[in-house]
C-alpha positions, 0 to 999 in steps of 0.5 A: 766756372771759367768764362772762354777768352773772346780773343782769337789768340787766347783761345788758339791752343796748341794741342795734339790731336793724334796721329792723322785718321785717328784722333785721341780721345783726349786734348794734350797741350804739347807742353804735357809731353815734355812736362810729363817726362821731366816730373816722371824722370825726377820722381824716377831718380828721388825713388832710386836715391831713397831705395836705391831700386828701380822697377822694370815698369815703374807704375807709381811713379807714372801715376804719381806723375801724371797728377803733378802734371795735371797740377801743374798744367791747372796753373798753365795760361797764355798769360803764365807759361809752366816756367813762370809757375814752376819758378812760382812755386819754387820760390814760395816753397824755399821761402824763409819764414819765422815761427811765429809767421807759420801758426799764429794769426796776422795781427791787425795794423789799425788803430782806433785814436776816437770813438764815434758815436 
């Protein structure tokens, strides 16, 4: 459950409404727009780099990008912007991690010097 910030500047949400007289049926941040043709654009050019195709309506990959983005927007807050939690995820998915690191279980740091009764 998500509590609603009591903050007036947290709470203001820059949305997109609609077109004046007709109001969509769906609150887009405007940060989804630009966000959407990105990830769409980027899914677009890695098909066309491992099929060297491109479809005339490429449905998949709207589909396909539209769930990123709503990923990506999960994460979006006032207090993280989309650059901060792209460049998050960037980095934890180039990070260098050994192969015992990947599988096995964290080992425990305390010692135990006495007994207490």
């Amino acid at each position: 459950m998500r509590l609603r910030p009591d903050d007036d500047i947290y709470r203001a949400k820059l949305l997109f409404l609609g077109p004046k007289g007709f109001t969509l049926p769906v609150h887009l941040p405007y940060v989804a727009y630009p966000l959407f043709a990105v990830v769409l654009a980027a899914i677009i050019l890695i098909r066309y780099a491992l099929t060297q195709h491109v479809d005339y309506f490429p449905a998949i990959e709207i589909a396909l990008s539209i769930v990123l983005t709503s990923v990506i927007l999960r994460q979006v807050s006032p207090d993280r912007p989309v650059r901060a939690v792209l460049r998050t995820a960037a980095t934890d998915w180039r990070r260098d991690r050994t192969a015992g690191e990947r599988g096995g279980r964290a080992r425990s740091r305390i010692v135990v010097r006495e007994t207490i009764r």
